[in-house]
TORFI-969973 format. One record per residue (C-alpha): residue in three letters; y, x, z. Coordinates in nm, 2 decimals, always signed. Example, Ala and Ser with C-alpha at 12.3 -4.5 7.8 and 13.67 -1.06 7.14 Angstrom:
> Ala, -0.45, +1.23, +0.78
> Ser, -0.11, +1.37, +0.71
REM end
This chain:
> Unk, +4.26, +17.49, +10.65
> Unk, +3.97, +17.74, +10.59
> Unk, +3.83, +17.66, +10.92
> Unk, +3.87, +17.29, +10.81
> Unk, +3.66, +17.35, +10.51
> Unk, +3.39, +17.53, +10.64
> Unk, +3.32, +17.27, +10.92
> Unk, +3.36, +16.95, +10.67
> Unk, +3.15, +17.16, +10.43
> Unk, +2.91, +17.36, +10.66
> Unk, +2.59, +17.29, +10.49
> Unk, +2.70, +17.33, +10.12
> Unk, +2.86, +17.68, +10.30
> Unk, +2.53, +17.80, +10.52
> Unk, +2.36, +17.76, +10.20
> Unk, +2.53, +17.97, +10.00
> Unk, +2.53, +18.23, +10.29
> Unk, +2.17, +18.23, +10.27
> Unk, +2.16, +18.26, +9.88
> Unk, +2.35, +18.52, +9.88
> Unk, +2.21, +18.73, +10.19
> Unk, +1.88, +18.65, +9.98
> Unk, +1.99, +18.79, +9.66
> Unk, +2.11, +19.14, +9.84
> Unk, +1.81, +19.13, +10.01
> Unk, +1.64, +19.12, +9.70
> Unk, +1.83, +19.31, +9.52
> Unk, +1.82, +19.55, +9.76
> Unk, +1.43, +19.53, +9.83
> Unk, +1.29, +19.47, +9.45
> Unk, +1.57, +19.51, +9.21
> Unk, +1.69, +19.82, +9.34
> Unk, +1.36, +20.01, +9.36
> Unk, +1.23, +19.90, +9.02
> Unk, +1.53, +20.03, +8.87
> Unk, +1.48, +20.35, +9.02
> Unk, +1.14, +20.35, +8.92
> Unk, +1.18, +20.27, +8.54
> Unk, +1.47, +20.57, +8.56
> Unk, +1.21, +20.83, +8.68
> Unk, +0.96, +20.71, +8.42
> Unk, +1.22, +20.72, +8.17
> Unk, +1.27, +21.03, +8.28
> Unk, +0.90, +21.15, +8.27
> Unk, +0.85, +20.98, +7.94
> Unk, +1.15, +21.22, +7.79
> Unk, +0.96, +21.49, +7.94
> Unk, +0.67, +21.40, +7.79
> Unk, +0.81, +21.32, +7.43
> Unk, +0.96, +21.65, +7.44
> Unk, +0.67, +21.84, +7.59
> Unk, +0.45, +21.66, +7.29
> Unk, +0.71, +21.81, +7.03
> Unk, +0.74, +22.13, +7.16
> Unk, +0.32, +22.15, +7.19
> Unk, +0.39, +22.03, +6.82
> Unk, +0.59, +22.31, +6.70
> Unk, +0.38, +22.56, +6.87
> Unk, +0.04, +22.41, +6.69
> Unk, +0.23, +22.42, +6.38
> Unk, +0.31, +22.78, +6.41
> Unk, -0.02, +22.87, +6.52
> Unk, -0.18, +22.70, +6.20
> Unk, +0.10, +22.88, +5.95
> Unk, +0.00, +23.21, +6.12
> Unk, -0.36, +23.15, +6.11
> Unk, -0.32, +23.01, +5.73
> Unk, -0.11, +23.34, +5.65
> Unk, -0.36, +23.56, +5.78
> Unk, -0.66, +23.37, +5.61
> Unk, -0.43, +23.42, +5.28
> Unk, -0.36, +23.84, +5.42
> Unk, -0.74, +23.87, +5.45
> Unk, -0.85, +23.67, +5.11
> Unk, -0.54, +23.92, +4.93
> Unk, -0.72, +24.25, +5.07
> Unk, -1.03, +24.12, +4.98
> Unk, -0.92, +24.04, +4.60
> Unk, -0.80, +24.40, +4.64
> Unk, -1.07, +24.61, +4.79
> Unk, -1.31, +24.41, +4.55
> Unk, -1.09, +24.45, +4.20
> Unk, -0.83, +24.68, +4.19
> Unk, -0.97, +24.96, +4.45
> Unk, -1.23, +25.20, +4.28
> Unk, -1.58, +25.09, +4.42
> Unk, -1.71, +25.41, +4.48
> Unk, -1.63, +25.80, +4.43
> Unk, -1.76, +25.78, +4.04
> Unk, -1.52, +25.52, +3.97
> Unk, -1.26, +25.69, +4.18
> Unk, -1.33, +25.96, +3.97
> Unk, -1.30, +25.78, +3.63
> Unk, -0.97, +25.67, +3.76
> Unk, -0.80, +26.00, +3.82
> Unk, -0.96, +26.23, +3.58
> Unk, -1.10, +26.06, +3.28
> Unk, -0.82, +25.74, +3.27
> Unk, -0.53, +25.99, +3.36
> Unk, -0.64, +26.26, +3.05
> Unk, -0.65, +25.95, +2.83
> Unk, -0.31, +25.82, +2.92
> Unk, -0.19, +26.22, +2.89
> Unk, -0.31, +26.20, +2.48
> Unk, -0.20, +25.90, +2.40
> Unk, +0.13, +26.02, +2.54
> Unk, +0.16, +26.31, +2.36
> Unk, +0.10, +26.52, +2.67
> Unk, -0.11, +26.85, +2.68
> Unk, -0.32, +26.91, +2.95
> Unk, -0.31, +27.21, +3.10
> Unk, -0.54, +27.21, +3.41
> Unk, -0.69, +27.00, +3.69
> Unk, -0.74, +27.11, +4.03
> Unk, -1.11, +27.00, +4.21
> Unk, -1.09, +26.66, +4.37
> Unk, -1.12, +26.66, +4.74
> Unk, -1.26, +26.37, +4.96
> Unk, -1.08, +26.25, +5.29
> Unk, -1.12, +25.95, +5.56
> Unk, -0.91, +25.73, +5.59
> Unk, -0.81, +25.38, +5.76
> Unk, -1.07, +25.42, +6.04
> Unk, -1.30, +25.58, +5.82
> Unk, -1.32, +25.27, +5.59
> Unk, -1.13, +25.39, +5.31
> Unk, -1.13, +25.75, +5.14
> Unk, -0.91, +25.88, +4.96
> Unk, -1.03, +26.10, +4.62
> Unk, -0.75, +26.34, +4.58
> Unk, -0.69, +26.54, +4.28
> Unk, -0.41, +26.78, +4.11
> Unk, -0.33, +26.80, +3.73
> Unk, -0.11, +27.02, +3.54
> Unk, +0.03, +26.87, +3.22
> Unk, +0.26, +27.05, +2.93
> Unk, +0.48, +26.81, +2.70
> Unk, +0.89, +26.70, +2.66
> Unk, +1.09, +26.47, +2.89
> Unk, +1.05, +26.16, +2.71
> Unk, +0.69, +26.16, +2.70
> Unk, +0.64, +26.28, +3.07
> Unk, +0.87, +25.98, +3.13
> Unk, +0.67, +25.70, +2.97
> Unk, +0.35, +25.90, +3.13
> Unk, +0.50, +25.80, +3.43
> Unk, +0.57, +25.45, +3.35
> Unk, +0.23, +25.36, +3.25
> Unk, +0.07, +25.52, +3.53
> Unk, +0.25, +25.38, +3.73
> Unk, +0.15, +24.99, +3.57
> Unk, -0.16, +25.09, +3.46
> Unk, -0.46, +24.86, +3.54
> Unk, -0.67, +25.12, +3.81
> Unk, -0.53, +25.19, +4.12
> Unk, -0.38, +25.54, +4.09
> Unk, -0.09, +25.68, +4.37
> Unk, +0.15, +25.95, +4.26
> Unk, +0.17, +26.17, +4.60
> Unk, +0.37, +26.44, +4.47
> Unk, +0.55, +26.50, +4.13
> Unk, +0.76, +26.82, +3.99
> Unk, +0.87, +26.90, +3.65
> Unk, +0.95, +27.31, +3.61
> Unk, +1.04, +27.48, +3.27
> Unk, +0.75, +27.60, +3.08
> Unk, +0.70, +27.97, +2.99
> Unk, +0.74, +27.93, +2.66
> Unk, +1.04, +27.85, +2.46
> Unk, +1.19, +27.52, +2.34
> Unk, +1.15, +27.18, +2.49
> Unk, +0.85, +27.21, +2.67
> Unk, +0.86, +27.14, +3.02
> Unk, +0.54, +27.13, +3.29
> Unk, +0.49, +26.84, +3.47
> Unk, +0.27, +26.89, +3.83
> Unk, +0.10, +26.62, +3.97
> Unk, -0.10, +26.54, +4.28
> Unk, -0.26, +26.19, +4.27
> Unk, -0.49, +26.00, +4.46
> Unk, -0.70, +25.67, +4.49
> Unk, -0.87, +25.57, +4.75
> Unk, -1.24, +25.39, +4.74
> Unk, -1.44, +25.18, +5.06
> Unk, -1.63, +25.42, +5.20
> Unk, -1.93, +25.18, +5.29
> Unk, -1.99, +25.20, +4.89
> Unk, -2.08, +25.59, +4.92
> Unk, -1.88, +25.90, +4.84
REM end
């Protein structure tokens, strides 16, 4: 009956051979190859996308560095120019003169002051003015010295502290100090 078929209905049938050799053909010689070509630009385009984001990220971390250190550089300048001594006088002020006045005012006696000595520092753009004082006063007092050196408006550094009995009787205790500050040392000293 097949064989009946096919020879009753042999050109409707050769045609439809021919359609569909053509469609493989063309699938196989058009279709088939484009496909494969818009999966490998997909492909390359994903690449891409993610390349672009990841040269993104990098740009973006390159910037917040660069605006942190411009920020780093503005904060040492702000710090160098106001709160560093600008030279050896002020530096001076800073540790004898502002120190003795804090000493008063907190009921300390003062009972000596070792010579200030100059040293290099930071690849010879800072020094640093060190000094030694000896002050004579209770615990309470010594304590709120502390305290407001330690806040007080010049830039002062506590390097070494001790606090001994004094010689003579009662409540009186010694406090020993060595402090420093440091000055740009393109400003002299």
């Amino acid at each position: 009956m097949l064989r009946r078929v096919l020879l009753e209905q042999r050109r409707p049938v050769t045609l439809l051979a021919i359609a569909l050799v053509a469609n493989v053909g063309v699938y196989a010689g058009l279709v088939y190859p484009l496909r494969a070509r818009v999966a490998a630009a997909d492909t390359r385009a994903a690449r891409a996308e993610e390349a672009r984001r990841s040269a993104q990220r990098e740009f973006n971390a390159v910037r917040a560095v660069s605006a942190g250190k411009e920020q780093a550089e503005a904060e040492l300048r702000t710090f160098y120019e106001k709160v560093l001594p600008a030279n050896l006088s002020a530096a001076n002020r800073a540790t004898y003169v502002s120190v003795a006045q804090l000493a008063r005012e907190c009921n300390l006696r003062y009972v000596r002051r070792g010579a200030g000595e100059v040293e290099a520092r930071g690849d010879g753009q800072l020094n640093q003015w060190k000094i030694g004082i000896v002050l004579e006063g209770d615990y309470a007092n010594m304590r709120q010295f502390i305290h407001r050196l330690e806040n007080a408006p010049y830039f002062v550094v506590i390097d070494e502290l001790s606090i001994e009995q004094g010689r003579a009787a009662g409540d009186t205790l010694v406090l020993s100090l060595s402090l420093s500050t440091y000055y740009r040392a393109s400003h002299g000293g």
